[in-house]
mmJSON file of the N, C-alpha and C atoms, coordinates in Angstrom:
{"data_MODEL":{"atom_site":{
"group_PDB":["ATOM","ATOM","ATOM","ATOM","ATOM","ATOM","ATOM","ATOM","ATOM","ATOM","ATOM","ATOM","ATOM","ATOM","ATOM","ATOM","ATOM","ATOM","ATOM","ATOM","ATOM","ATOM","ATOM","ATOM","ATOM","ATOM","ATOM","ATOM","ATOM","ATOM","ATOM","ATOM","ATOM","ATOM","ATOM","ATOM","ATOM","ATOM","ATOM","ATOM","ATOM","ATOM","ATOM","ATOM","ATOM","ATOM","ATOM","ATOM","ATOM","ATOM","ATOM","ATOM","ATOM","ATOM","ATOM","ATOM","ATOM","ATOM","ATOM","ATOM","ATOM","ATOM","ATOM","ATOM","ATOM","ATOM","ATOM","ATOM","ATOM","ATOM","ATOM","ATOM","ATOM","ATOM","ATOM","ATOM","ATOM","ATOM","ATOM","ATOM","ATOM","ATOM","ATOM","ATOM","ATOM","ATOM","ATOM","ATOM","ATOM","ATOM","ATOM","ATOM","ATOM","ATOM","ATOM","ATOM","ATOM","ATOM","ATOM","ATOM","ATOM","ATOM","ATOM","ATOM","ATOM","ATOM","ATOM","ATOM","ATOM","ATOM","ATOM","ATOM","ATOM","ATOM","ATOM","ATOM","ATOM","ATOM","ATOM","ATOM","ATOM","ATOM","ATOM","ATOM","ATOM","ATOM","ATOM","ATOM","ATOM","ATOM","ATOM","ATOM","ATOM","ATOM","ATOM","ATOM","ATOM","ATOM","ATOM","ATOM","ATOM","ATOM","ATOM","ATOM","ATOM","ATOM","ATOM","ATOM","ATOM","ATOM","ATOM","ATOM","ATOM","ATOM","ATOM","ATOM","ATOM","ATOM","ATOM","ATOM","ATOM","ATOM","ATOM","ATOM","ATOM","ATOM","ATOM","ATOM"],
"id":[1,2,3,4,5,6,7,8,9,10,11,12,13,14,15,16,17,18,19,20,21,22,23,24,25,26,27,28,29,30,31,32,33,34,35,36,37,38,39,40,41,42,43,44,45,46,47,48,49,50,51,52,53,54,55,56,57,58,59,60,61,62,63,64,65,66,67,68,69,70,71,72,73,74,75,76,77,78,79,80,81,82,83,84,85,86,87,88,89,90,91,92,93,94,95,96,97,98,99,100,101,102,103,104,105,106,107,108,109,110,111,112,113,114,115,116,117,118,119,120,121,122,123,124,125,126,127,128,129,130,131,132,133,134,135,136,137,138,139,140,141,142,143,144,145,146,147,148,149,150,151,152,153,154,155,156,157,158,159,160,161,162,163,164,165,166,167,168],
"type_symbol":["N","C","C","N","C","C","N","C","C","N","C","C","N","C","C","N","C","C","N","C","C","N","C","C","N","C","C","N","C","C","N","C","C","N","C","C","N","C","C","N","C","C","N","C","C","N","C","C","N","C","C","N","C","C","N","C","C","N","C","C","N","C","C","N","C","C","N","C","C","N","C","C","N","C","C","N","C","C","N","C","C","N","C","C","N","C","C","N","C","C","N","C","C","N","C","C","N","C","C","N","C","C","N","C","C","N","C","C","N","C","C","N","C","C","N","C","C","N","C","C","N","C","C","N","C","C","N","C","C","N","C","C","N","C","C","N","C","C","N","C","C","N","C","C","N","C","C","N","C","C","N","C","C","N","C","C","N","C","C","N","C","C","N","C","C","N","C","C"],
"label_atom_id":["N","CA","C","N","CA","C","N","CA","C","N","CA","C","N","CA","C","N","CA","C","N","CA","C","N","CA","C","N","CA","C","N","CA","C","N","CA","C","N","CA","C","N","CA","C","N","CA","C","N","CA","C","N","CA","C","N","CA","C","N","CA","C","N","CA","C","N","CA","C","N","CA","C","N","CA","C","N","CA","C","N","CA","C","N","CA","C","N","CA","C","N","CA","C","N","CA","C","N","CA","C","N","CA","C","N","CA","C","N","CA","C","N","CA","C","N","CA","C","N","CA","C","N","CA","C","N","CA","C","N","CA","C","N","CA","C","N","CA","C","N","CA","C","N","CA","C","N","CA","C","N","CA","C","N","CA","C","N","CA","C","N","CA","C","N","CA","C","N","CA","C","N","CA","C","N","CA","C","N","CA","C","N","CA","C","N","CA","C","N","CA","C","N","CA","C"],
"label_alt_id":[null,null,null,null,null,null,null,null,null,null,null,null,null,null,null,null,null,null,null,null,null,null,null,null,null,null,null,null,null,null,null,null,null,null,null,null,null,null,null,null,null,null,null,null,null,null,null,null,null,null,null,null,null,null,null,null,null,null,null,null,null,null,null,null,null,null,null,null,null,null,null,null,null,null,null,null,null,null,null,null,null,null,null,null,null,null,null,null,null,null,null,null,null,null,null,null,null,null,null,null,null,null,null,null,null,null,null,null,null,null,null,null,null,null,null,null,null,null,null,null,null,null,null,null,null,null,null,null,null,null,null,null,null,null,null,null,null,null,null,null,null,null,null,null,null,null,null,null,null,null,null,null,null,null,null,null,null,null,null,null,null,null,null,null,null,null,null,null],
"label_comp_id":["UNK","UNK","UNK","UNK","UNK","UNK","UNK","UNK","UNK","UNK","UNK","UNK","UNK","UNK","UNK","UNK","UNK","UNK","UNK","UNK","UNK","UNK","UNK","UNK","UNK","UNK","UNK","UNK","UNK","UNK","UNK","UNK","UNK","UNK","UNK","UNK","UNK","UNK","UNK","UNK","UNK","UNK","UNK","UNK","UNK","UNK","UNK","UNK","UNK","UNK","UNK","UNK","UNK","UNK","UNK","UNK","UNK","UNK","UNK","UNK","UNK","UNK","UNK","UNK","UNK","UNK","UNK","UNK","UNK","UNK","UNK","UNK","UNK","UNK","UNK","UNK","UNK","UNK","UNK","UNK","UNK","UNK","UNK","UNK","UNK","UNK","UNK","UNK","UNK","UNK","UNK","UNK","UNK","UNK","UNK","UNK","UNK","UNK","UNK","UNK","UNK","UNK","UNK","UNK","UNK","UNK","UNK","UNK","UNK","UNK","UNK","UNK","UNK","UNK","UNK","UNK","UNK","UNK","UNK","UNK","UNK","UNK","UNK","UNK","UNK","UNK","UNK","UNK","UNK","UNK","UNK","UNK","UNK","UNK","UNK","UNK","UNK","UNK","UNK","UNK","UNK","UNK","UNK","UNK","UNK","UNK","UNK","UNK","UNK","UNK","UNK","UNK","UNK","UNK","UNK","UNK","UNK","UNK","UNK","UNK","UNK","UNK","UNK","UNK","UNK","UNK","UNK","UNK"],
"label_asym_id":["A","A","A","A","A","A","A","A","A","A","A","A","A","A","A","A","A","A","A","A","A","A","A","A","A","A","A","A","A","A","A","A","A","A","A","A","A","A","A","A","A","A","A","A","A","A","A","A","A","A","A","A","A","A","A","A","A","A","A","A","A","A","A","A","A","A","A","A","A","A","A","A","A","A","A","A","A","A","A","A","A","A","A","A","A","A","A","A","A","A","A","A","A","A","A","A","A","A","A","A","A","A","A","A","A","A","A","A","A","A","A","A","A","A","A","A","A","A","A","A","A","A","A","A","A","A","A","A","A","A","A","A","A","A","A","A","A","A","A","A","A","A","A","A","A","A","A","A","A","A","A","A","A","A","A","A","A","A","A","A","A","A","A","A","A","A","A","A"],
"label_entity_id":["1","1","1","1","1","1","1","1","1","1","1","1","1","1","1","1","1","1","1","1","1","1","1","1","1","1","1","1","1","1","1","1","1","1","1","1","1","1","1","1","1","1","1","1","1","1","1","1","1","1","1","1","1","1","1","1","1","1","1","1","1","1","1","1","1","1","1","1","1","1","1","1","1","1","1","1","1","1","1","1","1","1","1","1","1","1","1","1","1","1","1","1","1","1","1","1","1","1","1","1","1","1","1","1","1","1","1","1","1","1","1","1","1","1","1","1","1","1","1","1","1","1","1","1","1","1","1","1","1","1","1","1","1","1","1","1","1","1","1","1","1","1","1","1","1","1","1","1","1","1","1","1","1","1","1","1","1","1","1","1","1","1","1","1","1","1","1","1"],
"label_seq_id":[1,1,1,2,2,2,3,3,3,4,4,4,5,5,5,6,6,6,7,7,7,8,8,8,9,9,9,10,10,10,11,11,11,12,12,12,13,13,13,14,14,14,15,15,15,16,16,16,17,17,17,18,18,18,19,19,19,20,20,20,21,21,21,22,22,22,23,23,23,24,24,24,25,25,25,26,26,26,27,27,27,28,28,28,29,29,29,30,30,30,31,31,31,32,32,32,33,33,33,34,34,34,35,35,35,36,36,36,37,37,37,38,38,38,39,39,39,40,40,40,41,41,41,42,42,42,43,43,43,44,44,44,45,45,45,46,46,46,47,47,47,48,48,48,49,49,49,50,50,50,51,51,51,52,52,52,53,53,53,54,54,54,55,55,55,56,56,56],
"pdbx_PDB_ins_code":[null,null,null,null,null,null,null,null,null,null,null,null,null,null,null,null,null,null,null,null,null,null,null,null,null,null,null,null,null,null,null,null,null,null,null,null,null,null,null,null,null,null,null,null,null,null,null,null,null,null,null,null,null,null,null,null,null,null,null,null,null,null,null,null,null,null,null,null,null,null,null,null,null,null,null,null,null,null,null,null,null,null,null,null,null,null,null,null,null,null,null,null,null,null,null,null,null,null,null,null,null,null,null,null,null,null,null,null,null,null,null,null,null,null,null,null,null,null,null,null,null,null,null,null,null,null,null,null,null,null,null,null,null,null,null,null,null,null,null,null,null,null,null,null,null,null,null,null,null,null,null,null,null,null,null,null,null,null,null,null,null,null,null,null,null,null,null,null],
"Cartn_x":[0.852,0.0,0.899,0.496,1.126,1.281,2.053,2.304,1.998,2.372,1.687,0.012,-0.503,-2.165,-2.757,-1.708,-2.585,-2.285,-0.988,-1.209,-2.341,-2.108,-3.12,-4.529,-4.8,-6.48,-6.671,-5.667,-5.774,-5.946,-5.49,-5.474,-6.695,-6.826,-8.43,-9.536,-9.544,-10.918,-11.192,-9.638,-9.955,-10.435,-10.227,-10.283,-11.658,-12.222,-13.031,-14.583,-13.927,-14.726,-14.698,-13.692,-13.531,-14.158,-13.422,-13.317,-14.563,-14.727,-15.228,-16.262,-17.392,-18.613,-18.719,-17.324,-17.36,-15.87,-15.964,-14.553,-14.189,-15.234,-14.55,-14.274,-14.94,-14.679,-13.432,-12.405,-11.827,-10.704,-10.593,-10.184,-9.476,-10.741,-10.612,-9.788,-9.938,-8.991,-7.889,-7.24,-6.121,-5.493,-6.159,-5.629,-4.833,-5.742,-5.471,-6.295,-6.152,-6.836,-7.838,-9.03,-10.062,-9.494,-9.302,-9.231,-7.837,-7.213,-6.018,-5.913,-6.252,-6.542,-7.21,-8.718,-9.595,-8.536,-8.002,-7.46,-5.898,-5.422,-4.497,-5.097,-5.823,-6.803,-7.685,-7.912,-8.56,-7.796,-6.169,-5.409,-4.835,-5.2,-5.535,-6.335,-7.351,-8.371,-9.487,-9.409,-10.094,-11.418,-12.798,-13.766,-14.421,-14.243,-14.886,-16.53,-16.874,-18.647,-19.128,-19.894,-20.11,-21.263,-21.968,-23.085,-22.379,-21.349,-20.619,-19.536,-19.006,-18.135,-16.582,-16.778,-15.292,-14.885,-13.616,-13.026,-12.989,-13.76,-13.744,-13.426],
"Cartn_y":[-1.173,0.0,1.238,2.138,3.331,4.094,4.862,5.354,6.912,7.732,8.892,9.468,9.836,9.663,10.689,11.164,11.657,11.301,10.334,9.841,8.484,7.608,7.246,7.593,8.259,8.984,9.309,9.477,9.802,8.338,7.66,5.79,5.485,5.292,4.729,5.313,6.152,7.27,7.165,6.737,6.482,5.063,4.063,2.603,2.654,3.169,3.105,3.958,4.586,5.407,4.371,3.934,2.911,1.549,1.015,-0.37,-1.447,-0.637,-0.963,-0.801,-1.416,-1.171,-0.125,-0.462,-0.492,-0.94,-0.3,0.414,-1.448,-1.95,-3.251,-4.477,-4.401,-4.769,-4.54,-3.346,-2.717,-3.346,-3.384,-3.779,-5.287,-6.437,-7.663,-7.573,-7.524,-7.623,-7.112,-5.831,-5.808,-6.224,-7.124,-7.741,-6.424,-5.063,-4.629,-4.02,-4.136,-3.928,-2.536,-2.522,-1.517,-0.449,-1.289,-0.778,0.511,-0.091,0.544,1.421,1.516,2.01,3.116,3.417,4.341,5.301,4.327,5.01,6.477,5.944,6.485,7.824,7.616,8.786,9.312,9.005,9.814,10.633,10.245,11.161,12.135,12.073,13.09,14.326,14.021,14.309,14.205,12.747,12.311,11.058,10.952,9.937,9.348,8.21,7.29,7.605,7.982,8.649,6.831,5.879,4.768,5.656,6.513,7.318,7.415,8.058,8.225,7.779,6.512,5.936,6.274,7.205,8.153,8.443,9.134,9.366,11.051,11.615,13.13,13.534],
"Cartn_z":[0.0,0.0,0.0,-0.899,-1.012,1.092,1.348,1.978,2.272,1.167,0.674,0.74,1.749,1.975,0.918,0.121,-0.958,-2.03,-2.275,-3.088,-3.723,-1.982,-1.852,-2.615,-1.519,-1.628,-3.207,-4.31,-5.659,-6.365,-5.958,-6.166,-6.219,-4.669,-4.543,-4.792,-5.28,-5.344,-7.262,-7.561,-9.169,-9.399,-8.548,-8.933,-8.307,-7.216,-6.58,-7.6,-8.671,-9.233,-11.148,-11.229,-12.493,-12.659,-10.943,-10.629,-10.067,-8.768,-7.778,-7.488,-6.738,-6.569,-5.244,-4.123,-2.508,-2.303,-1.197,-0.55,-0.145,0.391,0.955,-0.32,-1.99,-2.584,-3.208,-3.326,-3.576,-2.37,-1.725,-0.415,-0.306,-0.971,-0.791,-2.136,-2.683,-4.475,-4.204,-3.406,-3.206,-2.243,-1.69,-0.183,0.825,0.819,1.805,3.189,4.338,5.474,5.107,5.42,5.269,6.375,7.235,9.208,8.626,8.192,8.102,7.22,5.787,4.742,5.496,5.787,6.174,7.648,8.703,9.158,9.11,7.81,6.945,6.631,6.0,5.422,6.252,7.146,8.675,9.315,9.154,9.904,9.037,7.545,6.484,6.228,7.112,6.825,6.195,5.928,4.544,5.163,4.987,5.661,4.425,3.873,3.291,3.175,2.176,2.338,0.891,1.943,1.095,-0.343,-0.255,-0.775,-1.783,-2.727,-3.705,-3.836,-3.186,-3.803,-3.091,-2.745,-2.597,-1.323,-1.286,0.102,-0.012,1.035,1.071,2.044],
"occupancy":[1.0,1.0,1.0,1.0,1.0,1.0,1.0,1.0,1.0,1.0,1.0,1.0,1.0,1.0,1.0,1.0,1.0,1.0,1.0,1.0,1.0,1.0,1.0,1.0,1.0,1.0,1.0,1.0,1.0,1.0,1.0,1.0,1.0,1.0,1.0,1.0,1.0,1.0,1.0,1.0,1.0,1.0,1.0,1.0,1.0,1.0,1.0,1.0,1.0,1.0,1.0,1.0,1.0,1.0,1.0,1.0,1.0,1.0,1.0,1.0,1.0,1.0,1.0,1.0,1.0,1.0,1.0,1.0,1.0,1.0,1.0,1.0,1.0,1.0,1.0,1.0,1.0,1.0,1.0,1.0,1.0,1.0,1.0,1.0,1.0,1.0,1.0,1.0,1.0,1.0,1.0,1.0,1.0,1.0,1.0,1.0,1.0,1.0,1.0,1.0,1.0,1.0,1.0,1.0,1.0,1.0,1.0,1.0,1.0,1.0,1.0,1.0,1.0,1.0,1.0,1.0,1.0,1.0,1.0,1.0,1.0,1.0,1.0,1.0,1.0,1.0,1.0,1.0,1.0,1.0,1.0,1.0,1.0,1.0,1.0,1.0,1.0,1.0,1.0,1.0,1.0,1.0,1.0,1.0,1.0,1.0,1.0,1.0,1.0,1.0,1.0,1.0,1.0,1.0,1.0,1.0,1.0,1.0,1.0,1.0,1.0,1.0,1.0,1.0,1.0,1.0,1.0,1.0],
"B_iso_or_equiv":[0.0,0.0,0.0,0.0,0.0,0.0,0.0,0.0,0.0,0.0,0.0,0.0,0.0,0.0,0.0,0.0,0.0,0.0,0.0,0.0,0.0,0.0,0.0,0.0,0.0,0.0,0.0,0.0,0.0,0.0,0.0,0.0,0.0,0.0,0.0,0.0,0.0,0.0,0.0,0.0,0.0,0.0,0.0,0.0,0.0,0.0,0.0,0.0,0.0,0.0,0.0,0.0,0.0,0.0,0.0,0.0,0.0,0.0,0.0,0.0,0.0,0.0,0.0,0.0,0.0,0.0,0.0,0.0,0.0,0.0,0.0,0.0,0.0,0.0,0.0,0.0,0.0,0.0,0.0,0.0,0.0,0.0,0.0,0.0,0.0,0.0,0.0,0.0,0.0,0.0,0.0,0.0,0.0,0.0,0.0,0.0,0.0,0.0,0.0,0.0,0.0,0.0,0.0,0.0,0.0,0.0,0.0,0.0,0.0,0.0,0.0,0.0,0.0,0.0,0.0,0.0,0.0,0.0,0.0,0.0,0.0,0.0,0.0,0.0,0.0,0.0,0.0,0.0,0.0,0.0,0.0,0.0,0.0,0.0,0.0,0.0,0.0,0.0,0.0,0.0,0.0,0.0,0.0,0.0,0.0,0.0,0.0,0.0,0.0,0.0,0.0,0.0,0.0,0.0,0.0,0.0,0.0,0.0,0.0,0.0,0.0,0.0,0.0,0.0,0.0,0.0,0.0,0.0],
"pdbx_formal_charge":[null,null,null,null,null,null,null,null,null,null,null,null,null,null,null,null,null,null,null,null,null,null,null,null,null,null,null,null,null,null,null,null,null,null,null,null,null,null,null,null,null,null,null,null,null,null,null,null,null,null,null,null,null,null,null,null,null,null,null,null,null,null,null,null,null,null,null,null,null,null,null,null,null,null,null,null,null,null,null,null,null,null,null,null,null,null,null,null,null,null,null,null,null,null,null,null,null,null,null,null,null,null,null,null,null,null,null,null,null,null,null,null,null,null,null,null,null,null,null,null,null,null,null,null,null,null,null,null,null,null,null,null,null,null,null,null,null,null,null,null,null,null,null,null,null,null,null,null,null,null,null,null,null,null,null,null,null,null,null,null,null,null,null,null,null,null,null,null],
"auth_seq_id":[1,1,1,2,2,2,3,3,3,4,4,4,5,5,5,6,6,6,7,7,7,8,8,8,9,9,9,10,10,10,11,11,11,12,12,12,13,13,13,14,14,14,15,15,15,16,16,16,17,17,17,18,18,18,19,19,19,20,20,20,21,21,21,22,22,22,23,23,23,24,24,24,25,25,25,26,26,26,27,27,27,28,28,28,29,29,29,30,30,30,31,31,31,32,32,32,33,33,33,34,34,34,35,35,35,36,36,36,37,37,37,38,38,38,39,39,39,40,40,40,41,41,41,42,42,42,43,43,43,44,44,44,45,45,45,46,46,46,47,47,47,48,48,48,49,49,49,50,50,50,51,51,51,52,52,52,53,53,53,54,54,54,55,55,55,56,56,56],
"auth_comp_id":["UNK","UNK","UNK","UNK","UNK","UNK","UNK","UNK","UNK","UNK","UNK","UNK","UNK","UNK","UNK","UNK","UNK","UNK","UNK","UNK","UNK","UNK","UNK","UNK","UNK","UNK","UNK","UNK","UNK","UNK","UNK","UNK","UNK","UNK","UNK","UNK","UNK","UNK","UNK","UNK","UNK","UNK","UNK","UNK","UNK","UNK","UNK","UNK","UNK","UNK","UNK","UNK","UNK","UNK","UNK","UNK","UNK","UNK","UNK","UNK","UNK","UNK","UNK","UNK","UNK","UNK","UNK","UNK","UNK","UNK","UNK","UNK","UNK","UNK","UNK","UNK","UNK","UNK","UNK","UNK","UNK","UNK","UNK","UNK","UNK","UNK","UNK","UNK","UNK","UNK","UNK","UNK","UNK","UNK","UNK","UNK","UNK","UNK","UNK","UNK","UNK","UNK","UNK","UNK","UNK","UNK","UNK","UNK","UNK","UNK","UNK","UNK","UNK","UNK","UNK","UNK","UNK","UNK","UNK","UNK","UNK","UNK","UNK","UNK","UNK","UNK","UNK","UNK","UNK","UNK","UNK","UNK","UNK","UNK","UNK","UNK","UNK","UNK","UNK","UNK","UNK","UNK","UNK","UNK","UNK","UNK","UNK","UNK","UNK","UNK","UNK","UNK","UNK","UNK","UNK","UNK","UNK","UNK","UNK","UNK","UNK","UNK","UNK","UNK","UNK","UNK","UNK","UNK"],
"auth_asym_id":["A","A","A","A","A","A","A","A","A","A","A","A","A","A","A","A","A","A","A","A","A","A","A","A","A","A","A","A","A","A","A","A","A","A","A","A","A","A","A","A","A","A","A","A","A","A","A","A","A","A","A","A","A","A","A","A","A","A","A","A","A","A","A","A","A","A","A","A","A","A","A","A","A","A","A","A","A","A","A","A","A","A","A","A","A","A","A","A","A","A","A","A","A","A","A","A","A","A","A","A","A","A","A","A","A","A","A","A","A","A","A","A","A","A","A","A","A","A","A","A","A","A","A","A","A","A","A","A","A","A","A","A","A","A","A","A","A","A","A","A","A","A","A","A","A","A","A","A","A","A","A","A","A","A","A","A","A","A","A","A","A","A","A","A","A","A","A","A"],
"auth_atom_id":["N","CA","C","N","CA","C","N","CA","C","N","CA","C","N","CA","C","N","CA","C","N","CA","C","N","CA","C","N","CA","C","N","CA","C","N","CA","C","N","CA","C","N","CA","C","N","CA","C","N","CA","C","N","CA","C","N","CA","C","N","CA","C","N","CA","C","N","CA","C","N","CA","C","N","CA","C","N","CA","C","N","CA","C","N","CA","C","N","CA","C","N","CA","C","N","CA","C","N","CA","C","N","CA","C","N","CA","C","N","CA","C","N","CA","C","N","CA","C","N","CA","C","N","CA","C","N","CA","C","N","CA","C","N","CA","C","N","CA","C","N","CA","C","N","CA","C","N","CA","C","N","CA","C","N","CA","C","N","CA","C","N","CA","C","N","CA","C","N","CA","C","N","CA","C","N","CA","C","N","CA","C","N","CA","C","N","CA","C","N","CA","C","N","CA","C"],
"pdbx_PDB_model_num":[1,1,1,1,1,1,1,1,1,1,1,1,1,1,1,1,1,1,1,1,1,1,1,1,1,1,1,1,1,1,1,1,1,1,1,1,1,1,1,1,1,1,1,1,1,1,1,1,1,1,1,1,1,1,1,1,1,1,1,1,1,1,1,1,1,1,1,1,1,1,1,1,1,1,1,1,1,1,1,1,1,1,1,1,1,1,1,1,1,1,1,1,1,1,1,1,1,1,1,1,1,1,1,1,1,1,1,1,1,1,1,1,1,1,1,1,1,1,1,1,1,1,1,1,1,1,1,1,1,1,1,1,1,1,1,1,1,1,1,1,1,1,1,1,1,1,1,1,1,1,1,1,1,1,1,1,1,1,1,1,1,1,1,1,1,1,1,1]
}}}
């Protein structure tokens, strides 16, 4: 998993907007932790909104 929480947050918000139905589908395919992922981006400033897909 990228390290960078904005580079990040530019990652998943495109695959999540291409790819994915849901953050936890998105999640299981890359074999990475939700818990951890969301918390990355929480200390960003950034909260997973399931309603559109995205991390705002």
């Amino acid at each position: 998993m990228i390290n960078d929480p904005f580079i990040l947050l530019s990652q998943l918000n495109t695959k999540l907007r291409d790819q994915y139905a849901s953050l936890d589908d998105l999640c299981d395919d890359l074999d990475y932790d939700r818990e951890e992922v969301e918390e990355k981006l929480r200390a960003a400033g950034f909260e997973y909104v399931p309603e559109v897909n995205q991390f705002k």
